[in-house]
C-alpha positions as CSV (number, residue, x, y, z in Angstrom):
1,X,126.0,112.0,75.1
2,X,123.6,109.7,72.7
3,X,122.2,112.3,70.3
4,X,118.1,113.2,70.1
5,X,116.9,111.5,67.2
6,X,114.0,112.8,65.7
7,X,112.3,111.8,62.6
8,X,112.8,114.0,59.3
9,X,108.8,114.5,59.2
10,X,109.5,116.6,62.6
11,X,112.5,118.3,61.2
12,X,110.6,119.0,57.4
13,X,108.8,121.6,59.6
14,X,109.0,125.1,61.2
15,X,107.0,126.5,64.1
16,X,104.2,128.8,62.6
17,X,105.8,132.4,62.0
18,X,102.5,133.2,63.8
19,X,103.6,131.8,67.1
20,X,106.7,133.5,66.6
21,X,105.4,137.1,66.0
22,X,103.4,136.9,69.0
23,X,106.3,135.8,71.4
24,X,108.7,138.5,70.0
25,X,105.4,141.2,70.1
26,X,105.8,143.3,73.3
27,X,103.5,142.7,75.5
28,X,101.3,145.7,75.4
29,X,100.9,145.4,71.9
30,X,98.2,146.4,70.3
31,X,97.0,142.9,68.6
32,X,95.4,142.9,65.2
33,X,96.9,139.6,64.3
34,X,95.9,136.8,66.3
35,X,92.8,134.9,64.4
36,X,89.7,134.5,67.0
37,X,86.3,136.3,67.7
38,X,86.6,138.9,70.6
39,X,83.1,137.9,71.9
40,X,82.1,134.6,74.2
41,X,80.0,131.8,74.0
42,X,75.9,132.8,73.8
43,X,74.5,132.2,77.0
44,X,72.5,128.7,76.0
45,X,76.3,127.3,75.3
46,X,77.6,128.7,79.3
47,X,74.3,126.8,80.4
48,X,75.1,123.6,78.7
49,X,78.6,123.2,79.8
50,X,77.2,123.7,83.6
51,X,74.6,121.0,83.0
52,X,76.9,118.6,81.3
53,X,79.5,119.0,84.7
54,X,76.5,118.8,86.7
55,X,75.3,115.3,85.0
56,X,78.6,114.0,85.4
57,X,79.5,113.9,81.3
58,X,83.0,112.8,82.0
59,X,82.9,109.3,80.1
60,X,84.7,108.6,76.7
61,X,82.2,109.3,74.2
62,X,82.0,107.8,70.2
63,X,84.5,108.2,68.1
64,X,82.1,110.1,65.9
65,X,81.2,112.2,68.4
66,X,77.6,112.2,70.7
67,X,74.8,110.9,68.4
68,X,72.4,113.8,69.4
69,X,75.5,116.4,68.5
70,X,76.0,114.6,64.8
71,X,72.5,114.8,64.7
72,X,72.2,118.2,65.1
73,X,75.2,119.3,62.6
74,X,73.1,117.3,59.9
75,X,69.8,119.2,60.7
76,X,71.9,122.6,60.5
77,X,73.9,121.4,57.5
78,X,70.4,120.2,55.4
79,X,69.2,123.5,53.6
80,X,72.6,123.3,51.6
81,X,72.8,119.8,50.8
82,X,69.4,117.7,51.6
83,X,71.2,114.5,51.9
84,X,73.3,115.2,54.7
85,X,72.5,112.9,57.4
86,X,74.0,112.1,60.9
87,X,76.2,109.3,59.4
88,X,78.2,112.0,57.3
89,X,79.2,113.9,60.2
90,X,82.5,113.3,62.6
91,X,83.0,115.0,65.2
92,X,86.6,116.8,65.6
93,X,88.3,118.7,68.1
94,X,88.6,121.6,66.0
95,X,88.9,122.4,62.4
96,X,93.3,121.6,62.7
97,X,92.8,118.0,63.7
98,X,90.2,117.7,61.6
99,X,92.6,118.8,58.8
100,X,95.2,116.3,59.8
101,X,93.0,113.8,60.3
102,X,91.8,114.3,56.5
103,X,95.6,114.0,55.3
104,X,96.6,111.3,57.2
105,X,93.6,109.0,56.1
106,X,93.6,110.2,52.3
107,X,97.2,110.8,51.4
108,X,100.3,108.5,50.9
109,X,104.0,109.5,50.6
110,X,103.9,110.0,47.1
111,X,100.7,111.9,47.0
112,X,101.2,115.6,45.7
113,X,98.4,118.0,47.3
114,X,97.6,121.5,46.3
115,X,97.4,124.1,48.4
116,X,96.5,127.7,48.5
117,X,99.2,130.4,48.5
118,X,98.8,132.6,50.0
119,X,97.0,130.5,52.4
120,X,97.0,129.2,55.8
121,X,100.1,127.9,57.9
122,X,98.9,124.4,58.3
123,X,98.4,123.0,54.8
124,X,101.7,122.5,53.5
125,X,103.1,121.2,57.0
126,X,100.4,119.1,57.3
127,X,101.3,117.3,53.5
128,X,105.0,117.1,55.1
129,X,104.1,115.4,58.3
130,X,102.2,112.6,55.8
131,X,105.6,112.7,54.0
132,X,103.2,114.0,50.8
133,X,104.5,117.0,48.7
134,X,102.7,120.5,49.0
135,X,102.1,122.0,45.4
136,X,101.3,125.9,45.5
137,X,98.5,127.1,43.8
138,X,98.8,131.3,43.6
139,X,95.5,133.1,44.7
140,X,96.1,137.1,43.6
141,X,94.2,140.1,45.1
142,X,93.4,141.3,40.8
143,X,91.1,137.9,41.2
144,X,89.7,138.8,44.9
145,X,92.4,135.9,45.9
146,X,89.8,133.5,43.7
147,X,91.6,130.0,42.3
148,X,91.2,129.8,38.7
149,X,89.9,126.5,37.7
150,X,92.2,126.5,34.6
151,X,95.4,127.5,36.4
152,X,95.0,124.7,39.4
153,X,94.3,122.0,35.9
154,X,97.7,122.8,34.8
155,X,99.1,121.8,38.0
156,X,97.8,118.3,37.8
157,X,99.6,115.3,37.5
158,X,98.8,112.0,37.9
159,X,100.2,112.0,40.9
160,X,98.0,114.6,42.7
161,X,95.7,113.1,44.7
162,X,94.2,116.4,46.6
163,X,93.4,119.7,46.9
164,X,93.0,121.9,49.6
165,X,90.4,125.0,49.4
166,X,89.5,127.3,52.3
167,X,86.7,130.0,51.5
168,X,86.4,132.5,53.2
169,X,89.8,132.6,53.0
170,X,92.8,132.9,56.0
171,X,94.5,135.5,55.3
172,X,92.9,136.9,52.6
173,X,89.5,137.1,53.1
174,X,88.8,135.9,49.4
175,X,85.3,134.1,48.9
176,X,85.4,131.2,46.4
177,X,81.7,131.6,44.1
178,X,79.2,129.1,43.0
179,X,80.7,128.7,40.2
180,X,84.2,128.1,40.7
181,X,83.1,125.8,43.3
182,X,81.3,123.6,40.7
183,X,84.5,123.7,38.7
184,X,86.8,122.6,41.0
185,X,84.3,119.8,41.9
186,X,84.1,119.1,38.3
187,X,88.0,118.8,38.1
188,X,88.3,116.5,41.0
189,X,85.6,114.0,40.0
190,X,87.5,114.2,36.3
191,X,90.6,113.5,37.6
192,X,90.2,111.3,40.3
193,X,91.5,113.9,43.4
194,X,89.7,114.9,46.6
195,X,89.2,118.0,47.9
196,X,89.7,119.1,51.5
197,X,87.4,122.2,52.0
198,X,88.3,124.4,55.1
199,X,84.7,126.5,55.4
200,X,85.6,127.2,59.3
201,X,84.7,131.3,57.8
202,X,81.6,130.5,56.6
203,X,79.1,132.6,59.1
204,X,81.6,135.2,58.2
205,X,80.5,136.5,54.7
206,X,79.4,140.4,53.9
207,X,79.5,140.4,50.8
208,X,77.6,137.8,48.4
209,X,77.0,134.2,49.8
210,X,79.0,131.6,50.9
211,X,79.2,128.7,48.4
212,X,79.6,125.2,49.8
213,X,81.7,121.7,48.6
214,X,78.6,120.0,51.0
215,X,76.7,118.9,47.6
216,X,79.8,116.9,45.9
217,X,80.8,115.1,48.8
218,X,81.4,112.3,46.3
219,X,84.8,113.6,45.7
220,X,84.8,116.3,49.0
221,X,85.4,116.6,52.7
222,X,84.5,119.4,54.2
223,X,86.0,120.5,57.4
224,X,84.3,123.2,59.8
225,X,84.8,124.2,63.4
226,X,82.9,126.2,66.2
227,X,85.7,128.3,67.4
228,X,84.3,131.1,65.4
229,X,80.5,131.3,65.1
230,X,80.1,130.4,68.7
231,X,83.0,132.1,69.9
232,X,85.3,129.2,71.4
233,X,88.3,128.5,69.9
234,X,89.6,127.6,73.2
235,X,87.6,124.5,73.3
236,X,88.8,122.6,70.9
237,X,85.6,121.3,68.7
238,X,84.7,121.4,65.3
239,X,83.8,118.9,62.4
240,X,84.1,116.9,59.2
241,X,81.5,116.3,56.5
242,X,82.4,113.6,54.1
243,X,80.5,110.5,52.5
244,X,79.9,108.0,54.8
245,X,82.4,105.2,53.6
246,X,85.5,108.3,53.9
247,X,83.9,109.3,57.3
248,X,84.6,105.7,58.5
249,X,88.6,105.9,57.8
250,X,88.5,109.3,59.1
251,X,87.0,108.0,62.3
252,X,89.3,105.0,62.6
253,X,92.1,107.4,61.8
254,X,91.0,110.0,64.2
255,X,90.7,107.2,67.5
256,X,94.4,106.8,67.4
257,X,94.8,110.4,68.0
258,X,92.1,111.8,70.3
259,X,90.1,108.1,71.6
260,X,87.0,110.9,71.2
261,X,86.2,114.7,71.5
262,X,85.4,115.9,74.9
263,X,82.3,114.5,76.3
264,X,81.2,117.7,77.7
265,X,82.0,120.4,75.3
266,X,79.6,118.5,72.8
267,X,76.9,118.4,75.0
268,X,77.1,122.1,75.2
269,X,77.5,122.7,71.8
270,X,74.4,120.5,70.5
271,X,72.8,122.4,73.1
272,X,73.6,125.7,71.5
273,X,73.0,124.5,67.5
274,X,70.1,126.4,67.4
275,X,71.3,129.5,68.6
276,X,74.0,130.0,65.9
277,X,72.3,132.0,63.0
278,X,70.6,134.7,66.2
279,X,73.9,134.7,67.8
280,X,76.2,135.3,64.9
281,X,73.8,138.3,63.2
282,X,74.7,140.9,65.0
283,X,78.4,140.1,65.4
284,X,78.6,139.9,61.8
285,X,77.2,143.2,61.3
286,X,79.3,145.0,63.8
287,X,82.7,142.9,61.7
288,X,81.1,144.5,58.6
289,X,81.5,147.8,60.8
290,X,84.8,147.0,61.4
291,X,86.0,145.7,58.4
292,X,84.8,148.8,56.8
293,X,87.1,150.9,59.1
294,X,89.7,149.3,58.6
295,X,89.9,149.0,55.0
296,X,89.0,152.5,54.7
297,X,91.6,153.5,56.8
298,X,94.6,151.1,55.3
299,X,93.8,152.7,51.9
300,X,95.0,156.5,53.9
301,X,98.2,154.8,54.8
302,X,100.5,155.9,52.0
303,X,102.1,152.7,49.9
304,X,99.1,150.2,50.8
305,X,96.5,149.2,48.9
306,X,93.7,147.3,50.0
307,X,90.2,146.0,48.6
308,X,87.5,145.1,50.9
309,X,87.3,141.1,52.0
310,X,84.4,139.3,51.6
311,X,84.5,137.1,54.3
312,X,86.4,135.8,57.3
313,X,87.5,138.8,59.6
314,X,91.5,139.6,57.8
315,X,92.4,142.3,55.2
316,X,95.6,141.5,53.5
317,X,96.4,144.8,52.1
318,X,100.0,144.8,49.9
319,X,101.7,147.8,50.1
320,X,104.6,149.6,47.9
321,X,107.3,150.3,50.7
322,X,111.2,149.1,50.3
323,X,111.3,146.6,52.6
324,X,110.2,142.5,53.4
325,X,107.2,142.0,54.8
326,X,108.9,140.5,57.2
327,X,111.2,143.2,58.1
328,X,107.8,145.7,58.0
329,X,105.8,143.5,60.2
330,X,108.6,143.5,63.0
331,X,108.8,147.4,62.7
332,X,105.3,147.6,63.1
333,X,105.3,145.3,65.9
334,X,108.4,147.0,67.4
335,X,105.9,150.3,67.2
336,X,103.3,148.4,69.5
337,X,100.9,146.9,67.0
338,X,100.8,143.1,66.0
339,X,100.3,141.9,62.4
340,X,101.3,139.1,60.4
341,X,103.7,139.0,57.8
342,X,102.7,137.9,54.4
343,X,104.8,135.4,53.6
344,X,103.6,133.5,56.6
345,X,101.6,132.2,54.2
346,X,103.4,131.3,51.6
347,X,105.7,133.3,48.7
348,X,102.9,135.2,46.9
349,X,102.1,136.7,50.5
350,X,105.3,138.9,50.0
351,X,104.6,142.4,49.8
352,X,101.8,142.3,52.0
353,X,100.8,142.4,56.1
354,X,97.6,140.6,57.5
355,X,95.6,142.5,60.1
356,X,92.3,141.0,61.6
357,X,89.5,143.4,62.3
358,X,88.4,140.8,65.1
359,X,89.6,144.0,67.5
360,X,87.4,146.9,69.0
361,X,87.2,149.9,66.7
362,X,89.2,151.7,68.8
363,X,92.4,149.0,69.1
364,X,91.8,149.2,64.8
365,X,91.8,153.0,64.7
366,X,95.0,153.7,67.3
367,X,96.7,151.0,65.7
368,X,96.9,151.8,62.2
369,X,97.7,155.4,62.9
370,X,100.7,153.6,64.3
371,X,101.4,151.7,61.1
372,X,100.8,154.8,59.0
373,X,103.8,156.9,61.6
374,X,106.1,153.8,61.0
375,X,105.5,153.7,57.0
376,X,105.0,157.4,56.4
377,X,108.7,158.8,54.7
378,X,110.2,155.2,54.6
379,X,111.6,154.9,50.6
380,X,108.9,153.4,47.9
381,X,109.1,151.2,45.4
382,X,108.3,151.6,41.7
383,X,105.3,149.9,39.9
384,X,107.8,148.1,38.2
385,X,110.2,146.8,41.4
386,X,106.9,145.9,43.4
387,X,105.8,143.8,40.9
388,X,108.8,141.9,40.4
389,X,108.5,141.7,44.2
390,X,105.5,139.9,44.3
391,X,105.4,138.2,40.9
392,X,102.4,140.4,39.8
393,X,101.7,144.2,38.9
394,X,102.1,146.0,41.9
């Protein structure tokens, strides 16, 4: 038999330890891991999608996406950067192949990236599949899982040509401020590097204000997605934000990919712009509600430790028990309750579990009463062992 050959990018990769939690979890698990919004599309957005089917929107579209759809993201987008017009806008379907499409048009083989760790599962697979390397930068709960601008300049070199930032943060929670956005800006128009700014979190802040890369897209690209604030990550659209010469090699990039995002799912959406800000408001007060719970009742557990998020719907509390993450998450999932393992998301993750409060009160409540009958009498660790654990004081 002729072998399979397969190229190394494929085989520089693993599936996502996400995936693979969820097809071990039993089926009646309890889930406080997977990473989507538990309500539906506003109404205006159901409407849109019947009207688009019922006009017969089944043609390739642009590239780009639909004019009145760009349009409409640069109207939105305006109060945080003025200049933002339609021609800075490409439509995407969804924040990951927006992501990938941002790699593969802005990196080269011996391009070193950074990327956030703990951070989410896609960055540093995403450098591979470009053949570029992945360079960690280490986000720790003491700094509310905040880069510091003088930590990610050591890392430089000359030949780092990127840096991704994702605020609010996956799984963290961590909101990047004003002012270390500025920096970072600073240190990518100083040293000749672009960043790639995940802000698919950003309807989801309870504390403070989100803090935008939209103003230095001279040296930016800012990726976003609906899947979130309207509810939809099953359909598969999102965008990118970038000056207008980068948005046309992200565009001719993207065509050999997707052709174009779906005709009708962008009709819908440009329909539903408007209704973004009154839809999301009370959602994100009742994930305040939740994430309050839930942190309040992850500090009861005995061993974790958790500060409140800021943003995004995750706590990533670390905890002090004798065991992986790894080995904890699959007891806890063995007890009926899916989390994620820290080091899903990279080695500073270790020593700590991500649950998302995008789950009804009640799945939040029964499950960590769960976690706290798998955890309670297991053996602990000293201050000392769990912060060689984790690199850090525990």
């Amino acid at each position: 038999m002729i072998p399979i050959m397969v190229s190394r990018r494929a085989t520089s990769v693993q599936y996502s330890a996400i995936r693979e939690v969820f097809d071990r979890a039993p089926k009646d698990a309890l889930n406080m891991g997977i990473g989507e919004p538990d309500f539906g599309p506003p109404e205006s957005l159901r409407r849109g999608l019947q009207e688009a089917i019922r006009r017969g929107l089944y043609r390739y579209g642009p590239t780009k996406g639909l004019p009145e759809l760009r349009q409409g993201i640069a109207d939105m987008l305006r109060s945080r950067a003025p200049g933002i017009t339609a021609d800075n806008i490409m439509v995407t379907c969804g924040a990951t192949q927006g992501v990938m499409t941002s790699f593969q048009a802005l990196f080269d083989p011996s391009s070193e990236v950074l990327v956030p760790d703990p951070g989410f599962v896609l960055y540093p697979p995403d450098a591979l599949l470009v053949d570029a390397e992945p360079v960690p930068y280490y986000l720790w709960e003491e700094d509310g899982f905040e880069p510091r601008p003088d930590q990610v300049q050591n890392l430089l070199s000359p030949r780092t040509d990127g840096m991704v930032v994702n605020s609010p943060g996956n799984p963290t929670g961590g909101v990047i401020s004003k002012g270390t956005v500025k920096a970072l800006a600073e240190l990518a128009e100083d040293h000749g590097f672009i960043i790639i700014s995940d802000e698919v979190y950003d309807n989801f802040v309870y504390e403070g204000e989100h803090a935008s890369f939209l103003p230095y897209l001279e040296n930016s690209v800012v990726v976003n997605s609906f899947s979130k604030c309207l509810g939809i990550p099953g359909w598969r659209i999102g965008y990118l934000v970038a000056d207008t010469g980068i948005i046309d090699q992200l565009a001719k990039v993207s065509y050999y990919g997707i052709a174009c995002p779906s005709t009708p799912i962008q009709y819908a959406v440009a329909i539903a712009l408007e209704e973004i800000e009154d839809h999301m408001r009370d959602h994100r007060r009742e994930y305040d509600r939740r994430r309050r719970l839930m942190v309040e009742t992850l500090n009861t557990i005995p061993g974790f430790r958790c500060a409140p998020p800021k943003g995004a719907f995750y706590c990533f509390p670390s905890y002090d028990q004798d065991a992986s993450c790894l080995e904890l998450a699959n007891r806890i999932i063995s007890a009926g309750v899916i989390c994620i393992p820290g080091c899903a998301f990279g080695d500073a993750g270790d020593g700590h579990l991500r649950f998302s409060y995008a789950a009804s009160p009640e799945v939040i409540s029964n499950g960590l009463e769960r976690v706290r009958s798998v955890v309670e009498g297991m053996p602990r660790l000293s201050s000392a062992a769990c912060g060689l654990r984790k690199g850090k004081p525990c």
